[in-house]
C-alpha positions in Angstrom: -40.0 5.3 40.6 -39.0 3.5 37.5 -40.3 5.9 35.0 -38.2 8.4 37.3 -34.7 6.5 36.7 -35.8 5.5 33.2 -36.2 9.1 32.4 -33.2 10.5 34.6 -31.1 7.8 33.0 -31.9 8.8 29.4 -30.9 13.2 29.8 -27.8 11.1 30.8 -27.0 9.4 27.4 -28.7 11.9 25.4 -26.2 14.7 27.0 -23.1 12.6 25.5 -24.6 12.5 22.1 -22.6 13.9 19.9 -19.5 13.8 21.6 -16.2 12.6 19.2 -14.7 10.2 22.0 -15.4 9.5 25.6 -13.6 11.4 28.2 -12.8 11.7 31.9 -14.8 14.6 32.1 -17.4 13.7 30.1 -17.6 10.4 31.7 -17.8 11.8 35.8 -20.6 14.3 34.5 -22.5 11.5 33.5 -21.6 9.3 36.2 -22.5 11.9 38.7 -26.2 12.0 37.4 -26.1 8.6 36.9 -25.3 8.2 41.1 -28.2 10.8 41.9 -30.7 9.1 40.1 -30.1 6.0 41.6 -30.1 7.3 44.9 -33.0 9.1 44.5 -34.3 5.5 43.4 -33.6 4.6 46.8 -31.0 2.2 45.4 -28.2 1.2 48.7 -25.7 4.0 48.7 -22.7 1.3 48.6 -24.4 -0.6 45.6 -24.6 2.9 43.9 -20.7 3.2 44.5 -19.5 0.0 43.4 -21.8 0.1 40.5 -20.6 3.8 39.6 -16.7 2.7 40.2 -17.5 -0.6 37.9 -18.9 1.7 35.5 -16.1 4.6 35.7 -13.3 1.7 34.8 -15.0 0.4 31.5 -15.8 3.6 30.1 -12.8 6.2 31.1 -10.4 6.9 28.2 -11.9 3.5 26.3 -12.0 4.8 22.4 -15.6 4.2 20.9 -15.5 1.4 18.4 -16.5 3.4 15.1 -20.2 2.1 15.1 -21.2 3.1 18.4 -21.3 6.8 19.4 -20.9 7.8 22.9 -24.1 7.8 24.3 -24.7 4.2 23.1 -21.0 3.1 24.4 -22.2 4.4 27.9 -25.8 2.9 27.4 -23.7 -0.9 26.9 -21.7 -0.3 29.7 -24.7 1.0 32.0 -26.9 -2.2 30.3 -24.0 -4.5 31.4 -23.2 -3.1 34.8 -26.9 -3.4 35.8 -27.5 -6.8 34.4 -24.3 -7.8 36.5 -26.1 -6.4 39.5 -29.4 -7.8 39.0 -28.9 -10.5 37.5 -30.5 -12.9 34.4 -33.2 -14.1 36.1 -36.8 -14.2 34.9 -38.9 -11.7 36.1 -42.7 -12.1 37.4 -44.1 -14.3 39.7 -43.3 -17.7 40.1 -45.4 -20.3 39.4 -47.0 -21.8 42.3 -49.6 -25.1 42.9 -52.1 -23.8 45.2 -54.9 -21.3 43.6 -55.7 -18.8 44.4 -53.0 -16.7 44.4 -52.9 -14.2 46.5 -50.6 -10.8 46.5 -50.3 -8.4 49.5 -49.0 -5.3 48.5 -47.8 -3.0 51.7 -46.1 0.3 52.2 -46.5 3.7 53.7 -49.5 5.5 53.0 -49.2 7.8 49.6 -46.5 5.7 47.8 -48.6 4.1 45.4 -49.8 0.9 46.3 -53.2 1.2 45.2 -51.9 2.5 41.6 -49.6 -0.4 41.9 -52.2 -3.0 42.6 -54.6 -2.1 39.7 -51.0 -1.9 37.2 -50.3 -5.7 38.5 -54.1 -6.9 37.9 -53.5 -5.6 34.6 -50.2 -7.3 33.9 -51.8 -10.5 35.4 -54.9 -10.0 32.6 -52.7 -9.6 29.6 -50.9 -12.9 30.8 -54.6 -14.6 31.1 -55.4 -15.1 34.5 -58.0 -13.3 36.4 -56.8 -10.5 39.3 -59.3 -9.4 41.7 -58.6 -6.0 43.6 -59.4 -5.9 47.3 -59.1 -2.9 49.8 -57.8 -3.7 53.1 -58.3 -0.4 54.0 -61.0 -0.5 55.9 -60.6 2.9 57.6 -60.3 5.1 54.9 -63.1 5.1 52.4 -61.8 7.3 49.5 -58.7 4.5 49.5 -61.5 2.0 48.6 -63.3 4.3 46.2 -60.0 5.2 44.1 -59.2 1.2 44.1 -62.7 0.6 42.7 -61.8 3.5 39.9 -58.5 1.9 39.0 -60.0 -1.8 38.9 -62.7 -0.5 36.6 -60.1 1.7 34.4 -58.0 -1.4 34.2 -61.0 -3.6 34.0 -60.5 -6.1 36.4 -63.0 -7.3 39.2 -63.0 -5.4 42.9 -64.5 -6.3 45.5 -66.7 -3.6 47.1 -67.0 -4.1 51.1 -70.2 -1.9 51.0 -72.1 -4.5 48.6 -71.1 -7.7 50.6 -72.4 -6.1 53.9 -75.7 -5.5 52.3 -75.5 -9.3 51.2 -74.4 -10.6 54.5 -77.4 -11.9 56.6 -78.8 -9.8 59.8 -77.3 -11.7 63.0 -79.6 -10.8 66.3 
């Protein structure tokens, strides 16, 4: 979804380039793709408008101070308006006491969780600590299977269901 936006959001600015000074036109062409790719992020419909309007005031008929082109004026303004919305916070997890640590990772099936899962174990490896990948998905073997082929492309630990029931002692 992010690479999406990202990549959305950059034919944006690279369309302005080369454009002498900023203009109302110029300005609602951009802002228009600017709205669908945030939509299409799933981004709230009346944060995409307020951000859009915010946007729309700084940049309309604003003259382009002689080291910035327009495509970089618009990228400030864009880099601004979105820091304003998300805020300055720290991103990751926070730190907590209790180990392990564990993180649930839900959604509907097909929207990337699994791919999701192994690209957080391997965040949480470059930071140090040790992920282990676990399939909850019991049902469906293949989902297991492609978790086991991330976790090894990523090179983190996953737990295989089939080895610990071969482990786990016969009960009469």
């Amino acid at each position: 979804m992010f690479d999406a936006l990202s990549s959305r959001l950059q034919a944006v600015f690279t369309s302005l380039r080369g454009q002498p000074r900023l203009t109302a036109e110029t300005v609602e062409v951009a802002l228009r793709e600017i709205r669908l790719a945030l939509l299409e992020a799933d981004v709230n419909f009346r944060v995409v408008k307020a951000f859009v309007d915010r946007v729309r005031d700084r940049a309309v008929d604003q003259d382009v101070l002689q080291s910035l082109t327009p495509d970089q004026h618009v990228v400030r303004i864009v880099r601004d308006e979105m820091r304003a919305l998300f805020g300055d916070t720290a991103g990751g997890l926070p730190p907590i006491a209790s180990r392990p640590r564990v993180v649930l990772v839900l959604g509907l099936q097909g929207s990337g969780k699994t791919t999701t899962a192994a690209k957080l174990g391997r965040w949480l490896g470059a930071q140090g600590r040790h992920a282990m990948l676990v399939s909850a998905d019991v049902r469906r073997p293949a989902a297991i299977q492609q978790l086991a082929v991330l976790g090894r492309q990523a090179s983190l630990r996953v737990h295989d269901p089939a080895d610990d029931d071969q482990r786990r002692p016969l009960r009469s």
